[in-house]
N, C-alpha and C positions, 0 to 999 in steps of 0.2 A: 430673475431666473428664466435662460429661452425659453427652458423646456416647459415651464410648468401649463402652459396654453394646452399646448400639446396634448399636453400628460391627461388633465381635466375634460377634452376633451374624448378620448380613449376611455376615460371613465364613463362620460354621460354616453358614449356609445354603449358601453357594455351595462350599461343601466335600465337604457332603451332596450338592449335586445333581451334582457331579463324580466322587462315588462313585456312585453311580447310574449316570449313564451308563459308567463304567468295568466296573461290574456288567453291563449291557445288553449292551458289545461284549466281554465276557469277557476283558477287557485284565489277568489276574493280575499283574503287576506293577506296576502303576497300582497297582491295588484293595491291594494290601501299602504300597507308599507314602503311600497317600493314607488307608488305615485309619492306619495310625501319625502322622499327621499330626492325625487326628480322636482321636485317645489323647489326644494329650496339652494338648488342649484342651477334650475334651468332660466334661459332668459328667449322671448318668444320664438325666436329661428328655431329652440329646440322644440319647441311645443307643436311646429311645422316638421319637424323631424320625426319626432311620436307619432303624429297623424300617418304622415305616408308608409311608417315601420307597422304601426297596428290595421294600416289598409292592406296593405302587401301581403298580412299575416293571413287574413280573414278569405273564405273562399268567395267565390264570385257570388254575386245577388244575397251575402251575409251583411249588408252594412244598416245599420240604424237597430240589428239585432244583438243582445246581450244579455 
């Protein structure tokens, strides 16, 4: 199937940005679902993709705070 690369990845994108916003409104039990959901799909490039998406989200001089 071409598309189905594609397609999965469209998915792990809108997974990411649903983690993110979950991050933003400090919603932890989103953020445990939706991490475990990103388990067991993701493979390391995306786990470099998480990082720079929950950097980008956090304001300046917020990191290593949660």
């Amino acid at each position: 199937m071409p598309g189905a690369p594609e397609t999965a990845r469209d998915g792990q994108a809108a997974l990411v940005e649903a983690i993110t916003e979950a991050v933003r409104e400090g919603d932890d039990r989103t953020i445990r679902r939706l991490l475990a959901r990103f388990a067991e799909l993701a493979s390391i490039a995306d786990l470099y993709a998480l990082r720079d998406s929950l950097d980008t989200a956090r304001p300046a001089g917020a990191h290593g705070q949660g």
